[in-house]
Every structure is written in C-alpha cells, then in structure tokens.
C-alpha positions in Angstrom: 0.0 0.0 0.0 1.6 3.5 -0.9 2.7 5.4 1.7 0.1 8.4 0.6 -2.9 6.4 1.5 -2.6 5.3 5.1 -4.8 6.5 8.0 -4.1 8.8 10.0 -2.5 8.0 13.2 -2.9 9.7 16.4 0.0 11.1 18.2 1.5 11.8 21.1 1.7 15.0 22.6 4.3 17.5 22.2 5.4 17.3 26.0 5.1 13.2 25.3 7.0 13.5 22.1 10.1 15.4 24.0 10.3 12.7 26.4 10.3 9.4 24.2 10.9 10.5 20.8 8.9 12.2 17.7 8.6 8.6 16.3 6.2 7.1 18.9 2.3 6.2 17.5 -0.4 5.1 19.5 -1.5 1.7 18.9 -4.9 0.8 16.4 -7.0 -1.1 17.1 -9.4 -2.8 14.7 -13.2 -1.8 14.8 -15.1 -4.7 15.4 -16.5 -5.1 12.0 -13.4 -5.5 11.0 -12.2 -8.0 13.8 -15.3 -10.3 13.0 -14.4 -10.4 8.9 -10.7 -11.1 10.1 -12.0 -13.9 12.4 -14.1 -15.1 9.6 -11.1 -15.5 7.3 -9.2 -16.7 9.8 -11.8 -19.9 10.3 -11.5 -20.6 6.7 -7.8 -20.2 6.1 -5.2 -19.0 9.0 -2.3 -18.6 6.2 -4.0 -16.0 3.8 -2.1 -15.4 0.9 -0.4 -12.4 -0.2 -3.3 -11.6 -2.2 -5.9 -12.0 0.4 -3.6 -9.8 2.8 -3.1 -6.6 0.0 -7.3 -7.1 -0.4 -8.0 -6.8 3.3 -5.6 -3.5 3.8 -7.1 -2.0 1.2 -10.7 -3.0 2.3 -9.1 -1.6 6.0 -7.4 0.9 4.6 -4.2 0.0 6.6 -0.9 -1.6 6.4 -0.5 -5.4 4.5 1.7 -5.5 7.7 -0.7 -4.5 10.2 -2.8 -7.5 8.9 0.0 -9.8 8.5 0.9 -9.2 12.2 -3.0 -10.1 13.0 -2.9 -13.4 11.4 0.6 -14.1 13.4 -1.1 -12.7 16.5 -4.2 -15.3 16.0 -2.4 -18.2 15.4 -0.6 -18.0 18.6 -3.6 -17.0 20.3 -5.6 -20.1 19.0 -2.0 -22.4 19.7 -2.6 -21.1 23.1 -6.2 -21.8 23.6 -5.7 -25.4 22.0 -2.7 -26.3 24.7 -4.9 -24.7 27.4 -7.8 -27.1 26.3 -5.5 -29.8 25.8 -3.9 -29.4 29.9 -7.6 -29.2 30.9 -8.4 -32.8 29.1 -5.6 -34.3 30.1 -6.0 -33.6 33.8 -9.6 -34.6 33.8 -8.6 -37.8 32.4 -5.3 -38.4 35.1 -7.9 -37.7 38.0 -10.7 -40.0 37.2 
C-alpha cells in the first residue's frame, strides 16, 4: 500500500513527544466489524495469501503488515487456547 494512502494515526503530545521520541504512535485497534471479517477468514484459512492480505488492507485501509501481524497474532492466540484445552483434558482424564 503507498505510503500516501494510510490512515491517519494519532500522536503523542508535544510534551510526550520530548520525552520518548517524535517517532512514537499510539497503537490501532481494529473496529469490530473488522475484527469479526478477520475472524471469519481466519476460520477458513489461517495462512491467507499475499493476495488476500493486499485485499484486506485496502478493504481496512491499513498496512499489508498490520494484517500480516494479526494473522501471526491469531495463530498464537488459537495455539494457546488449544494447549490450554489440551492441559484441561488431560488432567480430567489423570484424575478419574
């Protein structure tokens, strides 16, 4: 995505950006329209191609990185949820 057609971010003060730097951003988050279609695409495919990525930061209008980093962010989530699951079976089964 060219650099001309991101959002708009906003920034920190002027008294914040003297003590940690002129480059710092405050983090976005997604709306939650945005999170569901994310979550939907995730259900059907949690590697979405390069394509699919480039069609969703347009759709966003945001980064092909910002979305890249959600899939990443997702598939360590759901690892996590599945090992969680998995620790909670396998106790139930060692104490009956």
């Amino acid at each position: 995505m060219p650099k001309g057609n991101r959002p708009q971010v906003q920034r920190f003060t002027f008294e914040e950006e003297e003590e940690y730097g002129t480059d710092i951003v405050r983090r976005q988050k997604f709306t939650a329209e945005e999170t569901s279609i994310l979550e939907l695409k995730f259900r059907y495919n949690s590697y979405p191609s390069k394509e699919e990525v480039d069609e969703l930061a347009v759709q966003f209008g945001t980064s092909d990185k910002r979305i890249t980093s959600w899939f990443q962010n997702r598939r360590v989530k759901e690892t996590r949820l599945s090992n969680q699951r998995n620790e909670k079976y396998a106790l139930k089964f060692i104490l009956n």
